[in-house]
C-alpha positions, 0 to 999 in steps of 0.5 A, spaced: 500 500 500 502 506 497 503 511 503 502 519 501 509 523 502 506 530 506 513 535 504 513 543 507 509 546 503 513 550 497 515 558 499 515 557 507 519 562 509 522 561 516 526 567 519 533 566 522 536 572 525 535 580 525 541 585 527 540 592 527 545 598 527 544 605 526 536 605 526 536 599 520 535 593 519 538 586 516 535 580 517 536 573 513 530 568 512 530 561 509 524 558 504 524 551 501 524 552 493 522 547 488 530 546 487 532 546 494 532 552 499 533 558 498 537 563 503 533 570 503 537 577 505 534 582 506 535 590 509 530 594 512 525 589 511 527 589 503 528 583 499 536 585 496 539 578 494 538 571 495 542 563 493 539 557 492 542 550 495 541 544 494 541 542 501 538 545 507 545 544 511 548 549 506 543 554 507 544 554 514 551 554 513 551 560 508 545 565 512 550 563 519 555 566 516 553 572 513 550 574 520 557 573 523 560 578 517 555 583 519 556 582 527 563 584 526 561 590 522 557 592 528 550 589 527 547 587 533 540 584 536 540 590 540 535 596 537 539 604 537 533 604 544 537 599 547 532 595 547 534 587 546 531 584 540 529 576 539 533 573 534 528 572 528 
């Protein structure tokens, strides 16, 4: 007897992380594409660029990666106000 296979469902997004400087925001999110995933990067809540992967492991790799970049070039999850943010 055939089972039915139930897959996420095309274009659930799944946020990362967001990091603030200077009254901005950059935050990067994960979606699962038809060939694969797909790391969003966007400023602002703006959609400025993307990947596409074959594996969830390299997304994750790649959106991880790019957070420690914008850390170390002053981004935080602390907002110009002080107040402390939940990774998203």
């Amino acid at each position: 007897m055939d089972q039915e296979f139930i897959a996420a469902p095309l274009e659930a997004v799944l946020p990362l992380w967001r990091l603030y400087k200077l009254g901005h925001d950059a935050s990067c999110e994960v979606a699962k594409v038809p060939t694969g995933f797909e790391g969003r990067f966007l400023l602002d809540g703006r959609f400025l660029y993307s990947h596409q992967f074959s594996h969830s492991g390299e997304v994750m790799k790649w959106a991880f990666a790019k957070q420690v970049q914008f850390r170390q070039q002053g981004w935080s999850r602390v907002t110009t106000n002080g107040r402390q943010q939940v990774a998203r």
